[in-house]
N, C-alpha and C positions, 0 to 999 in steps of 0.2 A: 224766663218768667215773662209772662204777657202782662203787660199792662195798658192800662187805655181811658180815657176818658169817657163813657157811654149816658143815651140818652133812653131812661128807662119807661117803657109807656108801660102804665096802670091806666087801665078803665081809660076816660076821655083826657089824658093829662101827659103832660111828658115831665120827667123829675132828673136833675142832674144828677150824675154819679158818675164813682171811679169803682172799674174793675182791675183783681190784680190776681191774674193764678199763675203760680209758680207750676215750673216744671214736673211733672210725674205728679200735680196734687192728689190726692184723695179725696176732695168734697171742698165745698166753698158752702163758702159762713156767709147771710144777707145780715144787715146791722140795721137795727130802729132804734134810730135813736132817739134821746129825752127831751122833755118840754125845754120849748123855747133853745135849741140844739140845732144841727144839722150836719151833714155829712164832715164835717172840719171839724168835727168833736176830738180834741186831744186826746181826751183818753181812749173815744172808741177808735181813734187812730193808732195811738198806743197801744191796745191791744192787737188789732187788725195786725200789726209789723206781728205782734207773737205768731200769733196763727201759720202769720205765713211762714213764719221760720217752722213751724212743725209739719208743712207743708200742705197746708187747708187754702185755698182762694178766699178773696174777700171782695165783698159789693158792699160797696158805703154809699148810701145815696141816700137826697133831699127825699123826706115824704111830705113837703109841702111844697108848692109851686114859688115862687121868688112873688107873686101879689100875695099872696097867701100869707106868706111868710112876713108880709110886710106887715097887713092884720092883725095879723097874733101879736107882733112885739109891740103892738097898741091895745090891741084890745083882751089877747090872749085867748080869742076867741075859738081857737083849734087846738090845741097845743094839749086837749082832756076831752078832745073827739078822739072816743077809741075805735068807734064805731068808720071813720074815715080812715084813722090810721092805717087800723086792720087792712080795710078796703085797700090804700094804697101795698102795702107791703104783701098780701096774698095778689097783688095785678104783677109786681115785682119779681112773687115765687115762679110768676105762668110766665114773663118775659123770660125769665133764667132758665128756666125749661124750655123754651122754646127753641132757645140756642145756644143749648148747650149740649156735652156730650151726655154721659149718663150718670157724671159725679155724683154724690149725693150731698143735700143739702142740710145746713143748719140754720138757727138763725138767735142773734144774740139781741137782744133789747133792754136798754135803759130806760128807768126812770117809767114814764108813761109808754114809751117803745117795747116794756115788756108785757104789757098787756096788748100791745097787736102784735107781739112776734106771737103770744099765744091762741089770741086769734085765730091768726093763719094757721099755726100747729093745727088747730080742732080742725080750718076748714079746709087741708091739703093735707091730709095725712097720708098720702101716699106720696108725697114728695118730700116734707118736712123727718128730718132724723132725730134729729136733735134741738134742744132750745136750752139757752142760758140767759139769766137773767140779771143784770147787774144795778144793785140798789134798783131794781123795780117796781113796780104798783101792780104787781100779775091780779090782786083786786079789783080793782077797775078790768078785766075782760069779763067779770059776773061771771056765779055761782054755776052756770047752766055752760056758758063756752069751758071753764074750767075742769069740768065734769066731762067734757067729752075729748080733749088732748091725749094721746095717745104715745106723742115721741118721748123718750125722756128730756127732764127739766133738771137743771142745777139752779138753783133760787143763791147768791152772793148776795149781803148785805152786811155792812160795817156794824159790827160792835156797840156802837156808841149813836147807830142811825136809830132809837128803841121805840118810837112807832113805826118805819116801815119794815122792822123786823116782827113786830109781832102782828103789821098785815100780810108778810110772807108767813107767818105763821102759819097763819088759818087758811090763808090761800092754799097752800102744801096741803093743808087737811082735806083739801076738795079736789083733789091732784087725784082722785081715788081711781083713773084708768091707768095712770100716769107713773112708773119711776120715777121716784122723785129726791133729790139731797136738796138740804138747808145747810149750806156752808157760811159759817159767819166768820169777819175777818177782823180779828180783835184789835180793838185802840181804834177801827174806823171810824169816822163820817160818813156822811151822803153821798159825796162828791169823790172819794178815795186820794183823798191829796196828802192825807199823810204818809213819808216815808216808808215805802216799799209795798204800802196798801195795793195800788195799783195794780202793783208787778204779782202779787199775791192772784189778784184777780185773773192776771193772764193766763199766768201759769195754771190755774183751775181751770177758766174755757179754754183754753187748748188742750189738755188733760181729757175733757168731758166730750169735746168735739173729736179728741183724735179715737178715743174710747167708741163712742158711739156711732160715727161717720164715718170714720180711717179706715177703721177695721174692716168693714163692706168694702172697701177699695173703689175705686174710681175704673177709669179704662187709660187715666192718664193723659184724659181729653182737655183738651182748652174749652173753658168757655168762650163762644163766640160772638163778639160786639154788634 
């Protein structure tokens, strides 16, 4: 299994991250994560360990820069820019293509990170396979990017999260290029911290990613740093 520490350049910026692909992968998973978040997201970490055990790569990394980052937890001033986020995580999709083998890609985003994983879905669709969305606000990427996605989506939302379930609602209903499931994880939160929530979520994005990504197979190339 490779693993490495890498410096991800989107547009004029370099963003910290950890790449981790296991041997013989079949596709690597990018992760965007939630407001006010960052690549140390426990649970996007928590999942990330699933992935890789069903033998997907993972790229966890900052999509704000460390000043950036510092703004936001004052002023919050980025953290519901979807329109930057996207930006950064589609510069992220072209870095991981650029060196890499011919894996195929997916990309999973929380919270506000699932409206620039879908972003990028609408604006790489030839790179993007798959997208999974964990308690996200796929709302926030608008009526018009939602409209033109094309990889399949798994939309995850807790039970008990009853508005951002019924904004994945209607989001799904504008899914209309799109495959799309609404998986909802009963007794959940927002946050998925209840007992086995989590683990409920992994087990589905790795399911949906090996489904979607796995299957097209890889060449069993490493991503390279």
């Amino acid at each position: 299994m490779l693993s490495t520490p890498v410096a991800v350049t989107s547009g004029d910026v370099s963003l910290a991250g950890d790449l981790t692909v296991p041997d013989e992968a079949t596709g690597v998973v990018l992760f965007a994560h939630g407001s006010g978040s960052s690549r140390h997201s426990p649970r996007n970490q928590a999942v990330a360990a699933t992935l890789r055990e069903a033998g997907l790569g993972t790229l966890l990394f900052d999509l704000l820069t460390p000043d950036e980052e510092a703004d936001d937890v004052i002023t919050g001033i980025h953290r519901f820019d979807i329109a930057l986020l996207g930006r950064r995580l589609t510069g992220a999709v072209d870095w991981l293509v650029a060196r890499s083998s011919d894996l195929p890609l997916g990309l999973f985003g929380a919270s506000t990170g699932a409206a620039a994983a879908l972003a990028t879905a609408a604006e790489r669709p030839e790179h993007v396979r798959a997208v999974v969305s964990r308690g996200g606000r796929p709302d926030l990427a608008g009526d018009h990017v939602l409209e033109q996605v094309r990889a399949p989506v798994l939309l995850l939302v807790g039970g008990r999260d009853e508005v951002v379930l019924r904004l994945n609602q209607e989001a799904q209903a504008k899914l209309r290029a799109a495959p799309s499931q609404l998986e909802v994880i009963e007794g959940a939160t927002h946050l998925f911290e209840e007992p086995g929530a989590l683990d409920e979520v992994a087990v589905a994005a790795a399911r949906w990613f090996s489904d979607h990504i796995g299957r097209s197979g890889g060449s069993g190339g490493h991503a390279i740093p």
